[in-house]
MDAnalysis code that builds the backbone (N, CA, C; Angstrom):
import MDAnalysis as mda
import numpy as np

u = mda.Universe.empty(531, n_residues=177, atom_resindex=np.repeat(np.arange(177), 3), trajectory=True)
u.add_TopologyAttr("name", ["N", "CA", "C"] * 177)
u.add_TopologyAttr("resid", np.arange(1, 178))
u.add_TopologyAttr("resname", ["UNK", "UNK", "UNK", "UNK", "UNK", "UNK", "UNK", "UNK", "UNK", "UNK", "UNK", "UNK", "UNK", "UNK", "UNK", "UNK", "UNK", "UNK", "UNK", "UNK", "UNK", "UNK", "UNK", "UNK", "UNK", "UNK", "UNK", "UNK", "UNK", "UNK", "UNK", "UNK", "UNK", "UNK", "UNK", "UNK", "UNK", "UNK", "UNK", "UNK", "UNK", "UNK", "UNK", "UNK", "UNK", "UNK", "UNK", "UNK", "UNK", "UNK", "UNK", "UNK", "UNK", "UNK", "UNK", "UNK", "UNK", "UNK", "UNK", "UNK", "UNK", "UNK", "UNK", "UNK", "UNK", "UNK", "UNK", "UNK", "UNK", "UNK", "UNK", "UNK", "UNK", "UNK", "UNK", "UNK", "UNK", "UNK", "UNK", "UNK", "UNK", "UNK", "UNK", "UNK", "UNK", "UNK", "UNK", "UNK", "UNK", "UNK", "UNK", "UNK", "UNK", "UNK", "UNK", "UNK", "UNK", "UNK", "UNK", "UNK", "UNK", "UNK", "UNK", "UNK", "UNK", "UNK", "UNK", "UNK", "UNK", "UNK", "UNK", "UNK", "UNK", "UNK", "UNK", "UNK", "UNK", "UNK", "UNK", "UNK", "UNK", "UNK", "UNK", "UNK", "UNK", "UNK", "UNK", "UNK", "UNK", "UNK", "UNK", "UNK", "UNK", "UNK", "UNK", "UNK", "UNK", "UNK", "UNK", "UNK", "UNK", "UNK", "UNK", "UNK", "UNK", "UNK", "UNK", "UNK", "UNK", "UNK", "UNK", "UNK", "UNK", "UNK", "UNK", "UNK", "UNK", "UNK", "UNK", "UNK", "UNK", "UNK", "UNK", "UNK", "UNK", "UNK", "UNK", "UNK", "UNK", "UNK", "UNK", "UNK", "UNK", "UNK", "UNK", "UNK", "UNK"])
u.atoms.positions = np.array([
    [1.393, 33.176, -64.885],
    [0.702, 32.260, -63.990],
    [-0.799, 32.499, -64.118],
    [-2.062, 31.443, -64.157],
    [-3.012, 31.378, -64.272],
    [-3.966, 32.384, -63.118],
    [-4.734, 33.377, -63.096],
    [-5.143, 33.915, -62.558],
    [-5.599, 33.438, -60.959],
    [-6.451, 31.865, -61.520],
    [-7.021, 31.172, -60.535],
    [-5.656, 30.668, -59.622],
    [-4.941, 30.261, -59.880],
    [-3.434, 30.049, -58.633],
    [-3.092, 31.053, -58.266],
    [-3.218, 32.533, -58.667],
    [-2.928, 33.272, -57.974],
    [-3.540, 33.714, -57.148],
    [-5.045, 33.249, -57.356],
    [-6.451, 33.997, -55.762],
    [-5.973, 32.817, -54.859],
    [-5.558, 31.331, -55.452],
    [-5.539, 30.311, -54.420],
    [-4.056, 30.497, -53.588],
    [-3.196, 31.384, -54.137],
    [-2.023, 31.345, -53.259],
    [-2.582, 32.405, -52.195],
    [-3.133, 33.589, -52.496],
    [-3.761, 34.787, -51.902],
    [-4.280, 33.897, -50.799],
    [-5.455, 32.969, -50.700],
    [-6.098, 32.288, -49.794],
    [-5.410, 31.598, -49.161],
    [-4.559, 30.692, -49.322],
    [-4.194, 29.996, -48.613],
    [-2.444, 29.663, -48.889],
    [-2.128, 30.716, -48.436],
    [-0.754, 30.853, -48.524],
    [0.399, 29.951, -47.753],
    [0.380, 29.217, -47.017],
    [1.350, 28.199, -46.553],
    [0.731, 26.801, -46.638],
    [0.231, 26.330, -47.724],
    [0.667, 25.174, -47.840],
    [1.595, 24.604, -47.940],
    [1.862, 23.364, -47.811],
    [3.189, 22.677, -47.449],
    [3.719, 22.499, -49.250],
    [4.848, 22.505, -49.626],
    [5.875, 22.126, -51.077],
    [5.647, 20.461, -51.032],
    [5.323, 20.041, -52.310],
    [5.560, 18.491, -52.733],
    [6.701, 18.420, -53.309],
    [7.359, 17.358, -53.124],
    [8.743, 17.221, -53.587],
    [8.750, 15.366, -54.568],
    [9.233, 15.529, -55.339],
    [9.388, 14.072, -55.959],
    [8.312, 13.377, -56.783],
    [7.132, 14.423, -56.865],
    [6.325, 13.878, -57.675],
    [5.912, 14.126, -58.993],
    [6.972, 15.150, -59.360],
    [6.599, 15.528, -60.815],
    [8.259, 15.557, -61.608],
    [8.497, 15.045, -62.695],
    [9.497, 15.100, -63.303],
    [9.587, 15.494, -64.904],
    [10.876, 15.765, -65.367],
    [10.809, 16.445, -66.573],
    [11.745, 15.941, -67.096],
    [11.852, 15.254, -68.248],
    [12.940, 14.249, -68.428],
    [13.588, 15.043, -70.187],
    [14.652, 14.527, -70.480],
    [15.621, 15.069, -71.475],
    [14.711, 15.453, -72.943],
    [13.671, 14.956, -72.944],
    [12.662, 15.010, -74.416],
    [11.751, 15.775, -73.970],
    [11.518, 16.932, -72.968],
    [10.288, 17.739, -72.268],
    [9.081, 17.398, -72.234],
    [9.198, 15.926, -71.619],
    [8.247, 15.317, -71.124],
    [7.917, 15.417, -70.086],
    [6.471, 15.561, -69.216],
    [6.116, 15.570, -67.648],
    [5.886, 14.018, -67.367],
    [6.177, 13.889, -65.968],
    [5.742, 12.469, -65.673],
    [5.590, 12.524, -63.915],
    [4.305, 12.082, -64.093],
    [3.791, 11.721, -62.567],
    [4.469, 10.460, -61.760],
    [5.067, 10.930, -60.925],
    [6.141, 9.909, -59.929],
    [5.094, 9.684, -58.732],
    [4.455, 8.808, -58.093],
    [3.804, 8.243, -57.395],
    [4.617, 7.694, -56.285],
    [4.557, 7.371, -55.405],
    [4.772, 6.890, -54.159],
    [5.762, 5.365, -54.623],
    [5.297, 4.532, -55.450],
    [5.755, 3.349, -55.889],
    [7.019, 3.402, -56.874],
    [6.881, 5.032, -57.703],
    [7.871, 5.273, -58.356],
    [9.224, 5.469, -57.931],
    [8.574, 6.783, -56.560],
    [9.774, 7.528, -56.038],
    [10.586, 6.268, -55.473],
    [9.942, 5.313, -54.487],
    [10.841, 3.936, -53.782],
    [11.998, 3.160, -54.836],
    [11.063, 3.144, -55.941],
    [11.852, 2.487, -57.133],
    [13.013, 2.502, -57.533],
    [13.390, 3.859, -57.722],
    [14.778, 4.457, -57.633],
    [14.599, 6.101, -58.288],
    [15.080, 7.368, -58.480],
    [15.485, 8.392, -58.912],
    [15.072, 8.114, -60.062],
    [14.557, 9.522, -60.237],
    [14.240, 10.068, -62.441],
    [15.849, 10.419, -62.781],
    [16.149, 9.827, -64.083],
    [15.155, 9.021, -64.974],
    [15.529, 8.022, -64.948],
    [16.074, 7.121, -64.332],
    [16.136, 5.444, -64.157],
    [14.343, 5.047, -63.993],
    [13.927, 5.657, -63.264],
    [12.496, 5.284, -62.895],
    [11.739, 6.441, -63.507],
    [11.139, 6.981, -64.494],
    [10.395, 8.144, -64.479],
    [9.112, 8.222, -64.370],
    [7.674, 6.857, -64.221],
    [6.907, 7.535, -63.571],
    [5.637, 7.286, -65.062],
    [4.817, 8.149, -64.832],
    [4.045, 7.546, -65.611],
    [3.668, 9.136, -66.328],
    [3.625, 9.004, -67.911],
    [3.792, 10.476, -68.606],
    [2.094, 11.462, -68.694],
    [2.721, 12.275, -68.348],
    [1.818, 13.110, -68.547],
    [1.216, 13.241, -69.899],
    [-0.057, 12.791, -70.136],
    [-0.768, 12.509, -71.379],
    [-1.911, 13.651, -71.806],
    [-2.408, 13.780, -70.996],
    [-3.806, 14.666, -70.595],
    [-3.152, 16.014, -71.379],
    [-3.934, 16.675, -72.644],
    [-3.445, 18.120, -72.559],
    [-3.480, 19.073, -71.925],
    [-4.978, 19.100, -71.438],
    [-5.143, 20.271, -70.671],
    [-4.412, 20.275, -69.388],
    [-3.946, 19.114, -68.958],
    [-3.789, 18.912, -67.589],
    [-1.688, 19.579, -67.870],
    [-1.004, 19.276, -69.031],
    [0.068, 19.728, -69.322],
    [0.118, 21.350, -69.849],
    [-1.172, 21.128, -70.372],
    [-0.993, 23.048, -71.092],
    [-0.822, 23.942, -69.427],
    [-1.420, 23.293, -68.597],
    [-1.751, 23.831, -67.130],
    [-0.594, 24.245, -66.199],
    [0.428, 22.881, -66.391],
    [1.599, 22.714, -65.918],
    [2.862, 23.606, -66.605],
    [2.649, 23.404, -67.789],
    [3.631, 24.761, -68.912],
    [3.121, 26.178, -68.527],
    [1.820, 26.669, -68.111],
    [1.357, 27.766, -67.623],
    [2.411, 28.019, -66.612],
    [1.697, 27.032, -65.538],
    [2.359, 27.603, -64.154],
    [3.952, 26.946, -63.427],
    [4.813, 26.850, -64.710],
    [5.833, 26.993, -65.000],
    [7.069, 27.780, -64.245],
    [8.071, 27.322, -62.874],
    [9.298, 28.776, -63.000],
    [9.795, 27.832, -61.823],
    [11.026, 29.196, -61.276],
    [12.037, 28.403, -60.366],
    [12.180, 29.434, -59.177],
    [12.496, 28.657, -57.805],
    [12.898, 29.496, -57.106],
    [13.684, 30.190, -56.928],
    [14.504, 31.204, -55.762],
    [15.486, 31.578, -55.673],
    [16.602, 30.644, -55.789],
    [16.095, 29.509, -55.369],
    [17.475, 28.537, -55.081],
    [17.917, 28.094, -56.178],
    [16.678, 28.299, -57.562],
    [17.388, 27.793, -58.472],
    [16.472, 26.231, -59.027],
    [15.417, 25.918, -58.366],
    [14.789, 24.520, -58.045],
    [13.277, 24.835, -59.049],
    [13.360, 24.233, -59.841],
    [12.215, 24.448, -60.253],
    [10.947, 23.611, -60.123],
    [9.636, 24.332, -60.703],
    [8.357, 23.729, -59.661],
    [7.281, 23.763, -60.363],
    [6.182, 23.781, -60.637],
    [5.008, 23.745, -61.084],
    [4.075, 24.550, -59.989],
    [3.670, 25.479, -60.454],
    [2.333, 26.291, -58.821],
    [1.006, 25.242, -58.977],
    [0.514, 24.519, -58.491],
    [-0.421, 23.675, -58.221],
    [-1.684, 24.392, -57.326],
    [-2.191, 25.624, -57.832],
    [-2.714, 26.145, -56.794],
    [-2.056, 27.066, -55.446],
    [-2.598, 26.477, -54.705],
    [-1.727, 27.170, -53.389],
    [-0.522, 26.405, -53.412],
    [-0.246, 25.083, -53.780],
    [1.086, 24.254, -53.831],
    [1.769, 24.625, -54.584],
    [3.201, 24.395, -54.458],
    [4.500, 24.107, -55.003],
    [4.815, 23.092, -55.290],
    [4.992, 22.115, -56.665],
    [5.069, 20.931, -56.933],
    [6.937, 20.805, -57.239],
    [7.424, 20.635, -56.883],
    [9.043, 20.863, -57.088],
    [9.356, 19.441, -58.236],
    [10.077, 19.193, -58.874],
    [10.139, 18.790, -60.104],
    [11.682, 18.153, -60.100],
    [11.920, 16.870, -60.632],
    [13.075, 16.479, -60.669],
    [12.900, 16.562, -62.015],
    [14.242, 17.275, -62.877],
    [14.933, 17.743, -63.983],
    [15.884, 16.833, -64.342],
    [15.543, 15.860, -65.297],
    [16.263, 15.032, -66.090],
    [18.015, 15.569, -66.198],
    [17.664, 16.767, -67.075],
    [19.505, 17.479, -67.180],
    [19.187, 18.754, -67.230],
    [17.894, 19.746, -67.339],
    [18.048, 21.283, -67.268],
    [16.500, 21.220, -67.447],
    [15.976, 22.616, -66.975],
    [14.659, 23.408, -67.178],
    [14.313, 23.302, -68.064],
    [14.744, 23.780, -69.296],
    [13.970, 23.674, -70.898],
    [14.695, 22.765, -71.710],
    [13.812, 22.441, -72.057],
    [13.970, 21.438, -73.859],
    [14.220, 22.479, -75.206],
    [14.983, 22.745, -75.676],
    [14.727, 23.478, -77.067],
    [14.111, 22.410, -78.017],
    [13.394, 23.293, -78.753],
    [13.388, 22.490, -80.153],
    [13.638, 24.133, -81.163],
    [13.400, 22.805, -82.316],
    [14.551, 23.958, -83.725],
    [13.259, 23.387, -84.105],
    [13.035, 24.729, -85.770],
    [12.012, 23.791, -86.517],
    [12.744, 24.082, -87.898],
    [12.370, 23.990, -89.239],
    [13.070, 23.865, -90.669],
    [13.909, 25.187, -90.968],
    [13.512, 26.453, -89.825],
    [14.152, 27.542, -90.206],
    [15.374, 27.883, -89.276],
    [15.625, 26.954, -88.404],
    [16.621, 26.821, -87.778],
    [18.262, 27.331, -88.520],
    [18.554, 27.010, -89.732],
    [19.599, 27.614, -90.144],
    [19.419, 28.992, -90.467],
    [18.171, 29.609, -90.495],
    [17.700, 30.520, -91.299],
    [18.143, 31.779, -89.914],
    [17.567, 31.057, -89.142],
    [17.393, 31.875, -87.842],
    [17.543, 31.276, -86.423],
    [19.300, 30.903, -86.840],
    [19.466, 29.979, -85.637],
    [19.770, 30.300, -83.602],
    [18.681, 31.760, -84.105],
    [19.372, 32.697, -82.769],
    [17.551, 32.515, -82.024],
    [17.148, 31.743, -82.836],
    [15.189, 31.444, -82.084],
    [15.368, 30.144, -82.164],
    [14.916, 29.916, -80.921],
    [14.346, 28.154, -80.203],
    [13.142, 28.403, -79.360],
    [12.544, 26.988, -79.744],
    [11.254, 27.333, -78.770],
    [11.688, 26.044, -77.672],
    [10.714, 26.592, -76.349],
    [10.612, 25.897, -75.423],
    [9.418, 24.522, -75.482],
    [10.094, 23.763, -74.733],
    [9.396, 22.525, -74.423],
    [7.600, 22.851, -74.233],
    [7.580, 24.197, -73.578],
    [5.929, 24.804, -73.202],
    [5.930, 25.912, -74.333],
    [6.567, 26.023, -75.113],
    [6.131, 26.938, -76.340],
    [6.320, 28.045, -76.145],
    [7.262, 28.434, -75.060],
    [8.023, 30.305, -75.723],
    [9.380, 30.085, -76.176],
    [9.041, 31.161, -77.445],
    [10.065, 31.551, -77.848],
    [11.355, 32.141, -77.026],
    [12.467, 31.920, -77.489],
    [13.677, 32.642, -76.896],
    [14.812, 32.741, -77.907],
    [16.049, 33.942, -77.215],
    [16.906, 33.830, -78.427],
    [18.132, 33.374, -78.092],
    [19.124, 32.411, -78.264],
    [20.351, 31.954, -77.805],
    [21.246, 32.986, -77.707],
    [21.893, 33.062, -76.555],
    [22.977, 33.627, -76.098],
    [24.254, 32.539, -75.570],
    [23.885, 31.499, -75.869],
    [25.108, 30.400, -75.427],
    [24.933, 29.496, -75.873],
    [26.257, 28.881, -76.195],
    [26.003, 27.151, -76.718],
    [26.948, 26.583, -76.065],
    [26.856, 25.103, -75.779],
    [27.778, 24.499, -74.278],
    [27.340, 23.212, -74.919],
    [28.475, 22.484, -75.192],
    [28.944, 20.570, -75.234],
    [28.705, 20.215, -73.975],
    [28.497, 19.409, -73.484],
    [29.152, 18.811, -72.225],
    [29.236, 17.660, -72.275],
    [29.789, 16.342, -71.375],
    [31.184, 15.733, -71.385],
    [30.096, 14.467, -72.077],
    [28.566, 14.151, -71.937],
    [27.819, 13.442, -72.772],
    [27.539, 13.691, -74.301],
    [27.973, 14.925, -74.794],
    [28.037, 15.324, -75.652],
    [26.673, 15.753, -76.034],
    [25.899, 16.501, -75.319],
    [24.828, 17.129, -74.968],
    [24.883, 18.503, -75.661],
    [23.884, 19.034, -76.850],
    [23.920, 20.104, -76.750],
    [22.911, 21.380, -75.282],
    [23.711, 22.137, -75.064],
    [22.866, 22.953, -74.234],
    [22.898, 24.798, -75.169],
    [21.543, 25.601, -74.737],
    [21.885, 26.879, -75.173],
    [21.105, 27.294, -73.695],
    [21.889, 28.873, -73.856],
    [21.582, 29.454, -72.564],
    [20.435, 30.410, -73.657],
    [19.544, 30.984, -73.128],
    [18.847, 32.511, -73.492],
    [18.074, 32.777, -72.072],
    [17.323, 33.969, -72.553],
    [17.053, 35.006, -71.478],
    [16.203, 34.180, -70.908],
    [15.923, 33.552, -70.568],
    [15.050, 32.411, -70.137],
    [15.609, 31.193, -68.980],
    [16.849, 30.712, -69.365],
    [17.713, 30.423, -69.052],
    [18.433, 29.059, -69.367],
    [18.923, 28.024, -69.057],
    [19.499, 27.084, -69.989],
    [18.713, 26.076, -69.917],
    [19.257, 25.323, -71.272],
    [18.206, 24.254, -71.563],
    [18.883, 23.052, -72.552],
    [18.402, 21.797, -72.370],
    [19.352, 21.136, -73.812],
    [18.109, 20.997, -75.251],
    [19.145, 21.095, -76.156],
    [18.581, 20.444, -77.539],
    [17.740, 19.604, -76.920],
    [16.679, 19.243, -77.910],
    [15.897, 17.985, -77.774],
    [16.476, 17.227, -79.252],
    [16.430, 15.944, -78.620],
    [17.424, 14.641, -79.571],
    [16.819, 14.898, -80.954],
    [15.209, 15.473, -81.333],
    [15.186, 14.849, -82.655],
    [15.373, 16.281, -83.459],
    [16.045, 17.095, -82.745],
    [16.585, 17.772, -83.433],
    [18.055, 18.631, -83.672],
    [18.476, 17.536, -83.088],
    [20.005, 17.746, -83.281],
    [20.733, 18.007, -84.862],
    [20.236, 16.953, -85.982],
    [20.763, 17.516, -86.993],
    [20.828, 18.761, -87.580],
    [19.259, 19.553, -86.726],
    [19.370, 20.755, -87.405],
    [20.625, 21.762, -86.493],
    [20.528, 20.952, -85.353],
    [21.619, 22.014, -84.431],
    [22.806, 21.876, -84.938],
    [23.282, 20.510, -85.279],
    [24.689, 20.015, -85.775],
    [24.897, 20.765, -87.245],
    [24.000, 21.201, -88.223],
    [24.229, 21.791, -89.449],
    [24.398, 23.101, -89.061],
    [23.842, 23.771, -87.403],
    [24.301, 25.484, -87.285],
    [25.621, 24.994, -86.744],
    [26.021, 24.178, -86.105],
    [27.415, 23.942, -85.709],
    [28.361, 23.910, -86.694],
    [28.066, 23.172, -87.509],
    [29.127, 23.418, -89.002],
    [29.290, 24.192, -89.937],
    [28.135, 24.913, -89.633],
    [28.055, 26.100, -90.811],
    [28.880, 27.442, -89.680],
    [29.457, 26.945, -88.582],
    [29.281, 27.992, -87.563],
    [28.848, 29.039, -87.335],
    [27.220, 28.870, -87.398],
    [26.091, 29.507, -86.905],
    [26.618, 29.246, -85.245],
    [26.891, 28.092, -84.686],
    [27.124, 27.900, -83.165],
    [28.337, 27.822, -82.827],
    [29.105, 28.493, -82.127],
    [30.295, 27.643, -81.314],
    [30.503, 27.027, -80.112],
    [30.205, 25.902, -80.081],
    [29.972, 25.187, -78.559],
    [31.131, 25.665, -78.069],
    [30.959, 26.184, -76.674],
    [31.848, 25.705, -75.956],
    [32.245, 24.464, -74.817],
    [33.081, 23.735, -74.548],
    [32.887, 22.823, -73.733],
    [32.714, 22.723, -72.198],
    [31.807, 22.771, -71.346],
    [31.835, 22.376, -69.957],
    [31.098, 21.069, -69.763],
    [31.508, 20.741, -68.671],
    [30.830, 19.494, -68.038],
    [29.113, 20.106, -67.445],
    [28.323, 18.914, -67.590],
    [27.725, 19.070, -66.945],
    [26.805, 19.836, -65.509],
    [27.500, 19.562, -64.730],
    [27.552, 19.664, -63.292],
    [27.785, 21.061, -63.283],
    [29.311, 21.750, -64.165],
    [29.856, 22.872, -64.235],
    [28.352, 24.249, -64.747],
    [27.534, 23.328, -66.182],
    [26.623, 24.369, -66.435],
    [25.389, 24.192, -65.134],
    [25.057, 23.299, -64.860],
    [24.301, 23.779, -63.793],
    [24.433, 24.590, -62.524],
    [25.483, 24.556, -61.957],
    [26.341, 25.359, -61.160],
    [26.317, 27.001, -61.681],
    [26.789, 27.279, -62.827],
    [26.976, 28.164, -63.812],
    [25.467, 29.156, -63.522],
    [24.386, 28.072, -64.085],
    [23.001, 28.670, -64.291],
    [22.042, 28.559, -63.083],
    [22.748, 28.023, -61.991],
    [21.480, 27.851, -60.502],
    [20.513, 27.247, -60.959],
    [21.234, 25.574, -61.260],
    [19.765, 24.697, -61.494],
    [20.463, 23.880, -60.250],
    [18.922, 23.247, -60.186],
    [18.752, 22.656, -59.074],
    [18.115, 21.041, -59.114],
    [18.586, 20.258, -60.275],
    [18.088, 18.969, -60.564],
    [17.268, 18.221, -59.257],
    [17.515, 18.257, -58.536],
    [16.909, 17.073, -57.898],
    [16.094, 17.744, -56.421],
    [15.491, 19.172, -56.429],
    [15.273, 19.521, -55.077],
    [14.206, 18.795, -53.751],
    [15.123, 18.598, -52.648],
    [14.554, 18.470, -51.730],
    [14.334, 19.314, -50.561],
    [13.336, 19.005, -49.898],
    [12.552, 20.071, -48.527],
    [13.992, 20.223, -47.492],
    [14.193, 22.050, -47.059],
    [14.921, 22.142, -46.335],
    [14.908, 20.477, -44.989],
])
């Protein structure tokens, strides 16, 4: 976490949690949900308008994590920006050495991690768990995931959905006690 959010939590420690205005959709994209969005309907039927700005995303991948409950958030300063999650916390991506070294994926914000799980689920979604915690493939790189699947570098196993989030204490959609 950025030094400066941490003097601003120090200062002003109970600000109130935003809920519904930041989302993270299946390609680890950010997107600003506005007042006109949230009415609209739920991410990702409605997702909002994408986070473009780098610095303003390198900022958001910084201050990056999840609560106890499992809900993950963005630190905004003294705020808590709580985050609706398309289908999980991280995006993997693979890059050309993926068969080489199919036990490293990087994150949607650029850390490395090493797979400890692979999980189908009933969309036919790849997911991997690592120390980090679970996350799906990102789409444009599935062939390289599908060539560790056949070479069985991976063995999916199958759960539903719902089942791995349950599994891993995600918290797709959090709202204020």
């Amino acid at each position: 976490m950025d030094a400066i959010v941490e003097a601003a939590l120090k200062k002003w420690p109970n600000v109130p949690h935003c809920y519904g205005w930041l989302a993270l959709d299946a390609r680890g994209n950010w997107f600003m949900r506005d007042e006109r969005c949230q009415a609209a309907g739920p991410c990702p039927q409605v997702k909002g308008s994408r986070v473009t700005h780098e610095k303003l995303r390198e900022f958001i991948e910084r201050n990056y994590a999840a609560d106890e409950r499992g809900a993950w958030f963005f630190q905004n300063g003294p705020q808590r920006v709580y985050l609706q999650l398309e289908a999980a916390p991280w995006i993997w991506r693979l890059d050309g050495d993926a068969l080489a070294t199919p036990s490293t994926v990087r994150s949607h914000t650029g850390l490395s991690s090493t797979v400890s799980g692979v999980w189908l689920d009933e969309q036919d979604r790849l997911f991997l768990s690592t120390p980090l915690g679970l996350g799906l493939v990102h789409s444009l790189d599935m062939d390289w995931a599908a060539q560790a699947v056949e070479q069985g570098l991976w063995v999916p196993e199958v759960r539903s959905h719902a089942t791995l989030l349950q599994q891993f204490g995600i918290v797709l959609a959090p709202a204020a006690d």
